[in-house]
N, C-alpha and C positions, 0 to 999 in steps of 0.2 A: 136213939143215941148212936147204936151200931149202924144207921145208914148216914150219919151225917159227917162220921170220919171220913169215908171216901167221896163226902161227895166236895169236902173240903180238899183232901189231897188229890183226888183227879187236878182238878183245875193247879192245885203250884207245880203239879209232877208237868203236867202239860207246858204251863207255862215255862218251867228249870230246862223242859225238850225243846222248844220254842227258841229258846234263848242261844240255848247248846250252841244248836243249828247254826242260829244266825252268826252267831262267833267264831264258829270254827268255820264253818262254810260260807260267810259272807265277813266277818270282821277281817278274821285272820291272813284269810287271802290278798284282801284288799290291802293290806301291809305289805304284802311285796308285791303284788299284780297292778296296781297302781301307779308303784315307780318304775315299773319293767315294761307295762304298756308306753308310759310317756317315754321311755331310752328306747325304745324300735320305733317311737314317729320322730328320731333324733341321728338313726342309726348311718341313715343313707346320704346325712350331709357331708360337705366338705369343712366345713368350718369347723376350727379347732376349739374354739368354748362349746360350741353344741354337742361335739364329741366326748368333750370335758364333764360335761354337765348328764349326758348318758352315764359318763360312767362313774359316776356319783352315784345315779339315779338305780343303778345295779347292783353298788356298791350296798345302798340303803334294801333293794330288795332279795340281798343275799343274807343279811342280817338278821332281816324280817322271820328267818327259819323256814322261806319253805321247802320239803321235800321231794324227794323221789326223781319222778320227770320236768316238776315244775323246775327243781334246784339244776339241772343238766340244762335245759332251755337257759333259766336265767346267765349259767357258767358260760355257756356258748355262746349267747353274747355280750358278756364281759370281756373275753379272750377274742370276738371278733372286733369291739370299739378299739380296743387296746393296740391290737393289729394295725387299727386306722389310726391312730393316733401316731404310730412308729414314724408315720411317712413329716412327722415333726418333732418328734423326740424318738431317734433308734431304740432309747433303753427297752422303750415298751413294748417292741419285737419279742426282747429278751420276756416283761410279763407276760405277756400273750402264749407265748410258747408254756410257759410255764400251768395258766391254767389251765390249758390244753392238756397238759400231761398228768392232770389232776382229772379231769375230765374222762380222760378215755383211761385213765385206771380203773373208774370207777362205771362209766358204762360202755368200754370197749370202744373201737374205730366204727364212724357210721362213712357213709357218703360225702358227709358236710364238712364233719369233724379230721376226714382224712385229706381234706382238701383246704380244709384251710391251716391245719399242720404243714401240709407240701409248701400253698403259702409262706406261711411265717418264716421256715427252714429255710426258704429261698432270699427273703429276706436279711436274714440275719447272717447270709453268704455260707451257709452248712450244706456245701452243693455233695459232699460226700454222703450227708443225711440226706437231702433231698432223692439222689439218685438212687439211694438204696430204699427208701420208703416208696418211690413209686414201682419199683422192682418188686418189693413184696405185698402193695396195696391196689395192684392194677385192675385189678376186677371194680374195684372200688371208685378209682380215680380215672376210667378211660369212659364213664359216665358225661365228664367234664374237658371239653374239650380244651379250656387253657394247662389243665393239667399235663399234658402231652410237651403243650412248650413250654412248660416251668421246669422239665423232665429236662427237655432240648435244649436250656439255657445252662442248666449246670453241668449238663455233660460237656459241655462244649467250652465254659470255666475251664474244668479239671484238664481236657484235653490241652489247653492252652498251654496250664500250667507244667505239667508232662513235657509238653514241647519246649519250653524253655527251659527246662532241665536238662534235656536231651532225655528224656526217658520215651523213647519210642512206640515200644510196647503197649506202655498206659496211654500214650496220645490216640495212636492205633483205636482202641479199644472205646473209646470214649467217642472218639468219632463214630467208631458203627456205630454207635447206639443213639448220634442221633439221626444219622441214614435209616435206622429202624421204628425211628418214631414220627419220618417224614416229616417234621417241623426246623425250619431255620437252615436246612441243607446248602442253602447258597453262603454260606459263611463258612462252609470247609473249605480251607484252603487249597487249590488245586496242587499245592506242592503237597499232602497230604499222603499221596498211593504212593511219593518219593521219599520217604517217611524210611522205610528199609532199606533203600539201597541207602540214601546218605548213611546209615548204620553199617553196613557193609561196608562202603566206601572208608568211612574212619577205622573201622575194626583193621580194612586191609593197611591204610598206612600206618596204624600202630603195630601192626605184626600180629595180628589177633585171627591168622586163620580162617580157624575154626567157623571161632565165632561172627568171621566176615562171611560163610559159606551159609550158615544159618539163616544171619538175613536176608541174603540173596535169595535161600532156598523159600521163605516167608515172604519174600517179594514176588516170586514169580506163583508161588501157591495164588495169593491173592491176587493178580492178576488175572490168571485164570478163572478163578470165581466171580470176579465183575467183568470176565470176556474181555480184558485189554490184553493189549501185544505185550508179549513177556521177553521180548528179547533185553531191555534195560539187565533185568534180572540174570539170565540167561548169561550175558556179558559178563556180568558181575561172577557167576561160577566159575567161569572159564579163566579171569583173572586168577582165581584161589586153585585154581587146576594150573595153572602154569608151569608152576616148577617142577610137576610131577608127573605130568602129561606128557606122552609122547608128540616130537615136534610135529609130525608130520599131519597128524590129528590134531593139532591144536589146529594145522592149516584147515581141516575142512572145515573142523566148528567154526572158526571166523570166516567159509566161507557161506556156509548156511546163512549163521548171523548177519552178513553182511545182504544175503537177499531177503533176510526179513525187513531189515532196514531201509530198502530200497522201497517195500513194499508201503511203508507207512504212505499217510496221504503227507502232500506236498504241502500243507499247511501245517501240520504237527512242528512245532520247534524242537522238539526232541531230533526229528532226523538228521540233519545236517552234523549237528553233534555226534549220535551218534554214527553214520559215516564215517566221519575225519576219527574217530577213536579206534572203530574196531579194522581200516584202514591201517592206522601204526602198526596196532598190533600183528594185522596180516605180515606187513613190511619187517617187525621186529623179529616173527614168525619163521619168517625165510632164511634169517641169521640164526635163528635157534637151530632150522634142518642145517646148514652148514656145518654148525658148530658140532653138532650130533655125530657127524663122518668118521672111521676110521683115522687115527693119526697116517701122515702122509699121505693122504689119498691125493694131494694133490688142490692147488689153486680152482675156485670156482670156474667154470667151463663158459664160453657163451652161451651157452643156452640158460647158464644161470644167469648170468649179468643183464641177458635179456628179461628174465622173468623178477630181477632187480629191477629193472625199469619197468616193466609194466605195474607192479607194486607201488611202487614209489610215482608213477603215472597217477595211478588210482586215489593216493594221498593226495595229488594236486589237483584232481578233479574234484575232492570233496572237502579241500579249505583250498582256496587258491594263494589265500596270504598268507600262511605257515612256510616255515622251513627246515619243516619237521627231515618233509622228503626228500631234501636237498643236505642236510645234513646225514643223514645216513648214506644215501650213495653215495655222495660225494664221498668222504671218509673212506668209505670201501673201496671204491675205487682209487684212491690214493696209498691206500693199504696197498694193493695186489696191484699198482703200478710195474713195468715192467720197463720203462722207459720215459725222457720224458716227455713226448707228446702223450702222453697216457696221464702221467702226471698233470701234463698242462689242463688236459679236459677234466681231469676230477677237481682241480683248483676251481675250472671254469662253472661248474656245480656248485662249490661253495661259496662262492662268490655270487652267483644268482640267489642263493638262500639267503645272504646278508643283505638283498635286495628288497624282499619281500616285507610288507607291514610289520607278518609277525618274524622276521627274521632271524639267520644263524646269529649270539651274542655271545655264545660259550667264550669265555677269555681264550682258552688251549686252541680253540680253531683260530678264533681270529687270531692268533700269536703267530700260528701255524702258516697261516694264509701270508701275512706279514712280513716272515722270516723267509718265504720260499720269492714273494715279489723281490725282496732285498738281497736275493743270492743269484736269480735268474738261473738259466740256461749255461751249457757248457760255452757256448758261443760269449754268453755276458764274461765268463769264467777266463776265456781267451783275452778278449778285450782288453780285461781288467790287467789281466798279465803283461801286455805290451806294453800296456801305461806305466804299471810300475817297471817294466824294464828299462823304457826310454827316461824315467824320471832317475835310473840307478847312472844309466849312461850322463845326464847331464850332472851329477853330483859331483861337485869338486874337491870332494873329499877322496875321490874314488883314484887309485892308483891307477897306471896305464896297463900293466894288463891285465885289472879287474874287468876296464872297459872293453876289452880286447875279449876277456870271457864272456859278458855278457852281449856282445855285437854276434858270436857265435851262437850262441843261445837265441838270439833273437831270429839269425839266419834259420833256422829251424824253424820257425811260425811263419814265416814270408808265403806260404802256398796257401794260408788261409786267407788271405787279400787286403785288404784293406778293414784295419781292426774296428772303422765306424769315425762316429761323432769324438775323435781323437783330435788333439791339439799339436798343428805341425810344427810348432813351434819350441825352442827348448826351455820349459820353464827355470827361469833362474833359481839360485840355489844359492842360500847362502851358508858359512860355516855357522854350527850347531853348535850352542857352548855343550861343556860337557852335562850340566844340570839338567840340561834338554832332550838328552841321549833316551831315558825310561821314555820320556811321552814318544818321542820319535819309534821307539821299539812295540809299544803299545800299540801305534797305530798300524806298523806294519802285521804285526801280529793278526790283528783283524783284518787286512784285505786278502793276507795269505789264507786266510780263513775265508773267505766268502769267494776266494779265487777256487779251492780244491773240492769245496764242498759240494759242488753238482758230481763231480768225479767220484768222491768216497761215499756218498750220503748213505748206500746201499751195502759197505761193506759191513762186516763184523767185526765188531770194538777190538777185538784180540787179531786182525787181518794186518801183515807187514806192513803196509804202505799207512795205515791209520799208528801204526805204531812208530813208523819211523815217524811221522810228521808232528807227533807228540816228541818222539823224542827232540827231532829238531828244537819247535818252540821251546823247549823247557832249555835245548843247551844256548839257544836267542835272551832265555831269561836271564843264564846265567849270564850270560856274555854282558847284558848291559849291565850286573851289579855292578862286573869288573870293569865297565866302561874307563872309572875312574882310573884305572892303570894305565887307558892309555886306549887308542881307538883301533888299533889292528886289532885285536881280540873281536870287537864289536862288528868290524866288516867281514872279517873270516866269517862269522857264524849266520850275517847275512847273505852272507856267497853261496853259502853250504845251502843255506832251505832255500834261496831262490832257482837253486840250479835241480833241489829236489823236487823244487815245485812245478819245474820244466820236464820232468819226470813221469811225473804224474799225470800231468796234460797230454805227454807225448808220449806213452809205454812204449810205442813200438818202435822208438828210437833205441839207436845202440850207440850208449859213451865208452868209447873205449878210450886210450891215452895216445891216440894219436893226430887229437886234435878235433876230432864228428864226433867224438860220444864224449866219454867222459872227462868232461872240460876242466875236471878238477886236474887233470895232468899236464895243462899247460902251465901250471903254477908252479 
């Protein structure tokens, strides 16, 4: 009896082991390894139901319970069909990510699983996650060489986006890092190293110093570091140094600058540019040392006006079509005019600048230019005076010895010769009703004006002879209100300025009251 218990229960104990086995070791498995074998012979297509249908098939073998490494296997690629599925429906970027993040909580970042998180991230446009996940998973990810340019694609996003913000700094930054990761490098834009001075440049026309001098100063750093010509930068100091610089020094740093400039290769389009810039500034330079001199020291000398020219040479050698350089001597020379054949040549400078493509427009010069053609020369000034003399002589309004004043006045100009392109003839004249007296004083008003003004242009507003000729015009004004009382008021007071204005033409004439000078005594 006692041997045939065991010999009963060997055989079920064996057989309950037999069975175990087969259950747990062959049933069980087969519940998820079944459907997980057939979604990896599904894994590698394109076709969106086969994709669908893997991940069904994962779906069934996560269910299934299996554990440990099976369950990580089976997750990994649930999260990678998912992935594939995205490229047809985005949402599933977003699942994918997510069992991934289930995934590596539970057995950490391998090689696979960090790579195809870089993936997904990239994917679903997270170029801030991506960039920072290959930053701290590179030992892991530089296995794989797409990983490199999944890096280089989002850096180069963000850098984008940076740049259209104007955030320099972060474009900056983003860019080296994909110069660091050698992928995609011909898509930095070569305006990129320009990146700080445009910074600079805007800081200096907002008034921002400082903060222009930084730039500059992180343009030419970096410069240096990739071995290019740092004079852009350089430039850019020297502007933010200007107003505090000594002039004379600001001359030599533009002139260093200017032979680093020279030195660039002749294909670089930066030179020409910069030439024609650091040029003004040489030119604007030279008026800084002027302006710098002790009070009265005195008008620039020729040796300055010479090294005025050779500056303002240098501008035209290095834009021919500007008239930068013709604007500024010109000017100065018309400032420190001393006469006017001196005059005539600084006109003649401005007038070649409004020549040029990119020519003088300034309203105030051309006004300037305009008002001096329209007033000419003392000679024009003469002219003018004889004209309106002989037109006072033919006026029928004019008493007999108005006329008789003005034939003496006129004898007085007779050594200047022959006044020109004058009319020998007397132009008729008819009587003026009184209504017409203002326009008539008006217009006198203006030639006596374009008549004196080469004579006075140089005095001092508070000088007698500018004072008296105001005064006249104003007692011309009154006289025409009074017109209506009656017209000798109105010839008296044109007697009086034309004979002042004969005055002023002629200083060194003496009216005395006996008839050669002051003609007012024959009256």
């Amino acid at each position: 009896m006692n041997t045939m218990v065991p010999a009963v229960l060997l055989p079920v104990l064996f057989l309950w082991t037999v069975a175990s086995a087969w259950y747990f070791l062959v049933l069980l498995p087969n519940r998820w390894r079944v459907p997980y074998e057939q979604s990896l012979a599904l894994l590698d297509s394109d076709d969106r139901d086969e994709l669908e249908r893997a991940d069904r098939l994962l779906g069934e073998a996560v269910n299934a319970g299996p554990r440990g490494r099976a369950l990580h296997r089976i997750r990994f690629a649930q999260a990678h069909v998912r992935a594939m599925l995205g490229r047809y429906e985005p949402a599933r970027y977003g699942a994918s990510a997510t069992v991934l993040d289930e995934l590596i909580a539970a057995e950490g970042r391998t090689e696979h699983t960090a790579y195809l998180e870089l993936w997904v991230q990239a994917r679903l446009e997270n170029h801030a996650r991506v960039t920072d996940l290959y930053a701290e998973h590179r030992s892991l990810l530089d296995s794989r060489p797409d990983s490199r340019r999944i890096a280089a694609i989002s850096h180069l996003q963000l850098a984008v986006g940076h740049w259209r913000r104007r955030e320099t700094d972060g474009a900056l930054h983003h860019f080296d890092r994909v110069r660091e990761l050698g992928e995609l490098t011909e898509h930095i834009p070569p305006e990129v190293n320009d990146l700080q001075l445009v910074k600079g440049v805007q800081a200096v026309f907002d008034g921002r110093t400082d903060e222009a001098r930084d730039a500059f100063d992180a343009a030419r750093k970096r410069s240096e570091e990739q071995r290019l010509p740092t004079v852009e930068a350089e430039a850019g100091i020297l502007v933010c140094d200007w107003e505090r610089e000594e002039p004379r020094r600001l001359g030599e740093r533009l002139g260093h600058l200017a032979d680093q400039a020279e030195r660039l290769p002749s294909d670089d389009d930066r030179r020409n540019d910069l030439r024609t810039g650091i040029a003004v500034l040489r030119l604007l330079a030279l008026l800084r040392e002027w302006l710098d001199r002790p009070a009265l020291s005195g008008a620039p000398s020729p040796d300055d006006f010479r090294e005025l020219e050779r500056r303002a040479g240098a501008l035209r050698e290095a834009d021919p079509e500007s008239g930068d350089a013709d604007l500024v001597e010109g000017l100065v020379r018309y400032y420190f005019a001393l006469n006017q054949p001196e005059r005539e040549k600084a006109l003649a400078v401005l007038q070649q600048g409004t020549e040029r493509a990119k020519g003088v427009t300034l309203p105030e010069v051309v006004d300037l230019m305009e008002r001096e053609r329209e007033f000419g020369g003392e000679g024009d000034a003469i002219s003018r005076y004889l004209t309106l003399i002989g037109e006072f002589l033919d006026d029928p309004d004019r008493s007999e010895a108005d006329r008789l004043h003005f034939q003496r006045i006129k004898a007085k100009f007779a050594r200047f010769g022959d006044p020109g392109e004058l009319p020998d003839s007397a132009v008729p004249h008819q009587r003026a009703p009184l209504e017409d007296q203002r326009r008539r004083s008006q217009a006198l008003r203006r030639r006596v004006e374009l008549i004196v003004y080469p004579r006075i242009r140089d005095l001092r507003d508070d000088d007698p002879a500018k004072r008296a000729l105001r005064e006249l015009l104003d007692e011309l004004d009154r006289a025409t209100e009074a017109a209506a009382e009656g017209a000798g008021v109105l010839h008296e007071a044109e007697l009086r300025l034309i004979t002042s204005t004969a005055q002023t033409l002629l200083p060194e004439e003496t009216y005395d009251s006996e008839g050669t000078g002051d003609l007012r005594g024959d009256r």
